[in-house]
C-alpha positions in Angstrom: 23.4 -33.6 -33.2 24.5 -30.5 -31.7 27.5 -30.0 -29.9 28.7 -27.3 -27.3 31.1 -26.3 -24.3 28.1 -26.1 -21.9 24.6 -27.3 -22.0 22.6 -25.8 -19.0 19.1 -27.8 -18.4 16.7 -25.7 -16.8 15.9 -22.0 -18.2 14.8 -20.5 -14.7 16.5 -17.8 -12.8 19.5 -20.2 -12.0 20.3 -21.7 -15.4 19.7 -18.5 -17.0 22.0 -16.7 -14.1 24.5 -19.3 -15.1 24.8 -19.0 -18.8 24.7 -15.1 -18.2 28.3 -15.4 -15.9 29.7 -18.2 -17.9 29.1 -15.4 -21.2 30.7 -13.1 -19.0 33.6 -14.9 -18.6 34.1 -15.6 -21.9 32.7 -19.0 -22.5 30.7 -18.3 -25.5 28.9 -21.9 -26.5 26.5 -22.6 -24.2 22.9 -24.1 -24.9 20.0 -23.8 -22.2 17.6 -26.4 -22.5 14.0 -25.7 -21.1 11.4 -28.5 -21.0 8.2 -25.5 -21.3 9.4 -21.6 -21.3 11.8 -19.7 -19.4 10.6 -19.1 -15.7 8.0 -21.5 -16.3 8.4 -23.3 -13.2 9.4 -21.8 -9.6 10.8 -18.4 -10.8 7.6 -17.1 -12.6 5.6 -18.4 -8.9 7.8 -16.6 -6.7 7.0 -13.7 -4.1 9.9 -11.2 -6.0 11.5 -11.0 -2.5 15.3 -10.6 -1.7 16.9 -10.5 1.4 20.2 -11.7 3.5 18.0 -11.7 6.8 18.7 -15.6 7.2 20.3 -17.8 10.0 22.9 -19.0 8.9 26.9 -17.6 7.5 26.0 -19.3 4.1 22.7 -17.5 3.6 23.7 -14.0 5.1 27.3 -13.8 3.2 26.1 -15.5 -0.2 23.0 -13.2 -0.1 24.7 -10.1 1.0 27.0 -10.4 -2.0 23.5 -11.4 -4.3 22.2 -8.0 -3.3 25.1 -6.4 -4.7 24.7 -8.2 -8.1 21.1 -7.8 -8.1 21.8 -3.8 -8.1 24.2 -3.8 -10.9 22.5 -6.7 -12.8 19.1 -3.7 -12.8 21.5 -1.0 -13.7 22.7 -3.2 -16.4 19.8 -5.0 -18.4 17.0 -2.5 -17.1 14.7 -4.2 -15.2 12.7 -3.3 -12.0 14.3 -3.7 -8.8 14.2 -1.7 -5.6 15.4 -2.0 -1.8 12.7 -1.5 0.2 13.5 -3.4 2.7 11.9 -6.5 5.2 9.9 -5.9 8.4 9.5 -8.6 10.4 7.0 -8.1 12.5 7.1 -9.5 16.1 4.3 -10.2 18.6 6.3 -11.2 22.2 9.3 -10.8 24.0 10.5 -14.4 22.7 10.5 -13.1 19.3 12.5 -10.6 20.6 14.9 -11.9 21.8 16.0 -14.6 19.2 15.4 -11.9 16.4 18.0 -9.5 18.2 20.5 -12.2 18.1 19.9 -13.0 14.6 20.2 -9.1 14.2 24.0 -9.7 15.6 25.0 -12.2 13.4 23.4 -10.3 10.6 25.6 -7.3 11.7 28.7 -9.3 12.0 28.8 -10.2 8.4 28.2 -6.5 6.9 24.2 -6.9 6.5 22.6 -3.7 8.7 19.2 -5.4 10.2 17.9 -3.6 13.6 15.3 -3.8 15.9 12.3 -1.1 15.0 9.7 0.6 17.7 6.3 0.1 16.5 6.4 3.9 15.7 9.0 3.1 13.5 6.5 0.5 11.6 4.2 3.1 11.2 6.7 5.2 9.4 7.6 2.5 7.0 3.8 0.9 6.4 1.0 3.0 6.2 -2.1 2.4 7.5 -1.1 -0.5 9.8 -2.8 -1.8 13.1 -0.4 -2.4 15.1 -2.1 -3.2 17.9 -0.2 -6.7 18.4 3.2 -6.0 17.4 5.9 -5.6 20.0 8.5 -4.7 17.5 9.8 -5.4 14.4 13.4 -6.6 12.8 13.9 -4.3 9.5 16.3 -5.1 6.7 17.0 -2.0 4.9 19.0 -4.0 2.4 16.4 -6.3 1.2 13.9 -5.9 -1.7 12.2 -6.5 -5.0 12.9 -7.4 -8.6 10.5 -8.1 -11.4 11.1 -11.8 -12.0 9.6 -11.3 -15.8 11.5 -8.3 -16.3 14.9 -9.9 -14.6 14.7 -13.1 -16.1 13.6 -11.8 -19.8 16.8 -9.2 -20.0 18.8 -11.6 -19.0 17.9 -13.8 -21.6 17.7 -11.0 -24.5 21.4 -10.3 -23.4 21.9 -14.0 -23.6 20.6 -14.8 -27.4 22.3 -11.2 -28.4 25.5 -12.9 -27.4 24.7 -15.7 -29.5 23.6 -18.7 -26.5 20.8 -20.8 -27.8 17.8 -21.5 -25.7 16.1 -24.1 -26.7 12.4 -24.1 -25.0 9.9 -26.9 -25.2 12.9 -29.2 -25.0 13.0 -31.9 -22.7 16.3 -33.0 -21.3 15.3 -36.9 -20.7 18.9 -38.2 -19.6 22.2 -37.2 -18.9 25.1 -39.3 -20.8 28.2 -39.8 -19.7 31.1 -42.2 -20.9 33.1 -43.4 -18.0 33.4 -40.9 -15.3 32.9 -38.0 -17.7 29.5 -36.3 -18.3 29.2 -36.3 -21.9 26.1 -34.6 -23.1 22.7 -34.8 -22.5 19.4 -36.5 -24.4 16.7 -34.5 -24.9 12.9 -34.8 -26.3 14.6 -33.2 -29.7 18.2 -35.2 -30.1 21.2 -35.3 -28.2 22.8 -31.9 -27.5 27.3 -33.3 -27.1 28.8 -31.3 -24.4 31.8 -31.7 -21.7 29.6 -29.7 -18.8 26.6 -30.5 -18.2 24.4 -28.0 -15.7 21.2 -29.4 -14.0 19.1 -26.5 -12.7 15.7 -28.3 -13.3 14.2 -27.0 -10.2 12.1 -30.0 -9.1 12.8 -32.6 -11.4 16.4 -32.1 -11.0 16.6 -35.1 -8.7 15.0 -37.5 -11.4 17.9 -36.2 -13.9 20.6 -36.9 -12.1 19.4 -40.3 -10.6 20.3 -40.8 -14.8 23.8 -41.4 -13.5 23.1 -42.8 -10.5 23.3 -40.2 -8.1 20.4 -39.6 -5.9 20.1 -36.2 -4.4 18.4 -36.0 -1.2 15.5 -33.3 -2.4 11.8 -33.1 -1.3 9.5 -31.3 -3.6 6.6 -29.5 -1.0 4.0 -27.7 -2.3 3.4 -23.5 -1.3 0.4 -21.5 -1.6 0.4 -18.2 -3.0 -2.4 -15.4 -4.1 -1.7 -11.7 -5.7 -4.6 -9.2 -5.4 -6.4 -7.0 -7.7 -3.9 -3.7 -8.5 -4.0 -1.2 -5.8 -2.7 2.3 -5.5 1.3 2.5 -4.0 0.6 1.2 -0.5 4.2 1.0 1.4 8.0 -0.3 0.1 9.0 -3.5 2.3 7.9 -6.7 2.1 6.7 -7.7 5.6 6.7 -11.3 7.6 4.6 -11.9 10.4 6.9 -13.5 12.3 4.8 -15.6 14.5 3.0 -17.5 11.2 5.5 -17.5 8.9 2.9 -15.5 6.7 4.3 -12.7 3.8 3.1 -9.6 2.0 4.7 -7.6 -0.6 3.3 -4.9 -3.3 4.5 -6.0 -6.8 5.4 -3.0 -8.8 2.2 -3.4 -11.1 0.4 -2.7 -7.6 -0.9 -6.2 -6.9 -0.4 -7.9 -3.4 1.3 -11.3 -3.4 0.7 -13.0 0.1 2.2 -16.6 1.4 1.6 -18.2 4.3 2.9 -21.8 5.9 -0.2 -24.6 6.0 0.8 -28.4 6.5 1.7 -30.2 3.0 3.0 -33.5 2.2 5.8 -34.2 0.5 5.4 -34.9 -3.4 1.8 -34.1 -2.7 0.1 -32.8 -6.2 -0.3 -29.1 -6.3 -3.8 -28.5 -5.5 -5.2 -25.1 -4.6 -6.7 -24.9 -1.1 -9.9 -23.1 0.5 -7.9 -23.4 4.2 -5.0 -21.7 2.8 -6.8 -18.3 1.1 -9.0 -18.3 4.5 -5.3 -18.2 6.6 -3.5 -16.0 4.5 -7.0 -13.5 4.4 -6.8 -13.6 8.1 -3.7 -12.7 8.8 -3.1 -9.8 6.6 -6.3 -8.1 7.5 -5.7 -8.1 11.0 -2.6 -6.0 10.4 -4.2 -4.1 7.4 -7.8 -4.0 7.8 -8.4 -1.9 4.6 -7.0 -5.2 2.5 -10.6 -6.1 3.1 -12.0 -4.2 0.2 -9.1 -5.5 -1.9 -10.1 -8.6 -4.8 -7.9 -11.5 -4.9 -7.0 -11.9 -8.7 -4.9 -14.8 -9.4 -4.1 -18.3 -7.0 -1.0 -20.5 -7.7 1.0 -23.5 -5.7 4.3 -24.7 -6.9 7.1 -26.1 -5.1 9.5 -25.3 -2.3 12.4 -27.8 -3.6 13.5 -28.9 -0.1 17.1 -29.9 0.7 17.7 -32.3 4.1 18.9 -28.8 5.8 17.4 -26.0 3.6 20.3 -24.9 1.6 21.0 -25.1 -1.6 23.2 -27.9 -2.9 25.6 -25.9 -5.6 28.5 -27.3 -7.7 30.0 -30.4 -8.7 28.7 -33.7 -8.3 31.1 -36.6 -6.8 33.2 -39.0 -9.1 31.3 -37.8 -12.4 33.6 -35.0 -14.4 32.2 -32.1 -15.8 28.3 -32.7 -13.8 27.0 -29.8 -11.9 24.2 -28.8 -10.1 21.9 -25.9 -8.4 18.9 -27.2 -6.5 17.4 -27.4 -3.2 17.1 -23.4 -2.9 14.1 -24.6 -0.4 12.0 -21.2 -1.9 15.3 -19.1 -2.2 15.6 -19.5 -5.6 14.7 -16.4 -7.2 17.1 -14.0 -4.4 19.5 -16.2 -4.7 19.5 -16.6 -8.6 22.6 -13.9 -9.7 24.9 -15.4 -7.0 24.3 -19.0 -7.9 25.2 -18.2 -11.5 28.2 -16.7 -10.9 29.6 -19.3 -8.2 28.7 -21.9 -10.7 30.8 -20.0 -13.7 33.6 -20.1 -10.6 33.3 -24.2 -10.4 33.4 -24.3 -14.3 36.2 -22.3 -14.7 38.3 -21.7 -12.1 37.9 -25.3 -10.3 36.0 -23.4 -7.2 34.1 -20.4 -5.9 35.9 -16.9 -4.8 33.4 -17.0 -1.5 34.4 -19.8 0.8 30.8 -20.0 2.3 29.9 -21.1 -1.3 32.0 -24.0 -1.4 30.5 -24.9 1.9 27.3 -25.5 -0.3 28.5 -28.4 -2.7 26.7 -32.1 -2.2 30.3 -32.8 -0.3 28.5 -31.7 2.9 25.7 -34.1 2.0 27.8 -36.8 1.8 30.0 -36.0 4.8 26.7 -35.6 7.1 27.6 -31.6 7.6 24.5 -30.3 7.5 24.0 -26.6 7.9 20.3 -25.9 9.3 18.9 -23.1 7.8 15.2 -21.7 10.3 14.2 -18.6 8.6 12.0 -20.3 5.6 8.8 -18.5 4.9 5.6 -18.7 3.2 
């Protein structure tokens, strides 16, 4: 039996995030327990995109401050990360005018978003038609980071500072004795712990319904496609605006590209004919040279979908020492060094130093304040 301060289940962006911050603030016995390998779920599927050009306070102040960490984080462990901004584009005058208010509310919390000319566009993206765009909303403060980079310095640092991660281990139950969370059961023993973490991406819901708590999370499949490697193109990743459609240039050159089709809910993930024809289609009308590019590798995961599209972060009601980070609702990966480090704030200092964090825990669930996020992508 093995025993610790912390045992973190799930060894993507968030758990790993966690245990990087909880290290930092000097917990030093802390086990990560991942049922495959690190990343292997949503963070190794993900479109490397960050940004704070949301909706909603929460999303804009938690991001904005993610941004920051994200910066230092690269400076610190090594990996590849660049602001190269968003570029929304936008096609009519509707657009328009609900993307200039969200450029004010953007504004009012420190995050510089604009409305571009199409010249403008032209500056930033090369060899763009831009034959239907009105206009554009640009993000100079958004970005890129190599998920496999990010996520494997993180965890080099982790393992130098003596946190075991245990992969191809299977955290079956959580255990508790009374109100207090007292370990967790996995495929290789039980792993003894006061704290217990759940950032299990989409089967975090089945792990807490082990205590009888039943989070309110949808698991929806997305689509996504990178192409063959191509010569440096342009720097942002854009958003059509009008389908909800994305394209960014990784930094090996490939171009991942998303775009919203109909899915149920639990569906299977099952690649899709429809989708590669949509997402082919949209792209090329902006960048017609994308023709002659090969698409190399096809994907689906899941969006983890809370009831209003945030996150639920923190502790769980009337069980001691039980947290959780899920329902990221395909934010995951941006949000990944903020989430770590508001959850090392729960831990330790009995809440976060944002208050828009706090705003996040399942206590708004439970009171029926939901705060509706619209800017979900891809």
């Amino acid at each position: 039996m093995l025993k610790t301060d912390v045992v973190i289940i799930g060894g993507g962006i968030s758990g790993i995030s966690t245990a990087f911050w909880l290290i930092k603030r000097g917990i030093k016995n802390v086990v990560v327990v991942e049922k495959a390998y690190i990343g292997s779920g949503s963070t190794f599927k993900c479109a490397t995109g960050i940004r704070a050009s949301f909706t909603s306070e929460e999303h804009v102040v938690l991001m904005r401050e993610s941004i920051n960490l994200w910066k230092a984080l690269s400076q610190e462990l090594g990996f590849s990360y660049m602001r190269g901004g968003y570029v929304w584009l936008l096609s009519n005058e509707d657009q328009l005018k609900a993307f200039r208010e969200l450029s004010r509310i953007h504004n009012s919390f420190g995050v510089p978003t604009r409305i571009i000319s199409v010249e403008d566009v032209e500056k930033l993206v090369s060899k763009i038609d831009t034959r239907s765009i009105l206009c554009a909303l640009y993000d100079p403060l958004a970005g890129k980071a190599d998920p496999f980079e990010a996520l494997y310095s993180m965890a080099g640092f982790l393992r130098s500072a003596g946190v075991r991660i245990l992969q191809q281990v299977e955290a079956t139950r959580i255990l508790q004795n009374g109100p207090q969370v007292v370990g967790v059961e996995t495929t290789k023993g039980i792993i003894q712990g006061p704290i217990v973490v759940v950032a299990a991406g989409y089967e975090t819901r089945g792990l807490v319904k082990t205590v009888d708590v039943d989070l309110p999370l949808k698991n929806v499949p997305h689509h996504a496609v990178i192409t063959e490697a191509y010569k440096r193109a342009f720097d942002p990743l854009l958003v059509d605006a009008a389908s909800g459609s994305y394209l960014v240039q990784t930094f090996h050159g490939g171009f991942i590209m998303g775009t919203e089709i109909e899915e149920r809910e639990e569906a299977q993930p099952t690649p899709r004919v429809d989708f590669l024809y949509k997402v082919a289609s949209v792209w090329i009308k902006y960048l017609p040279w994308l023709r002659n590019v090969n698409f190399l590798r096809y994907w689906v995961g899941y969006y983890v979908m809370s009831p209003d599209n945030h996150p639920i972060i923190g502790p769980l009601p009337e069980i001691d020492g039980l947290y959780v980070a899920a329902g990221f609702s395909g934010h995951g990966f941006m949000m990944g060094p903020i989430v770590g480090k508001i959850l090392a704030e729960w831990i330790i200092d009995g809440k976060p130093s944002i208050p828009q964090a706090a705003r996040l825990s399942y206590k708004r669930i439970e009171e029926g304040k939901l705060i509706h996020e619209k800017a979900v992508i891809g």
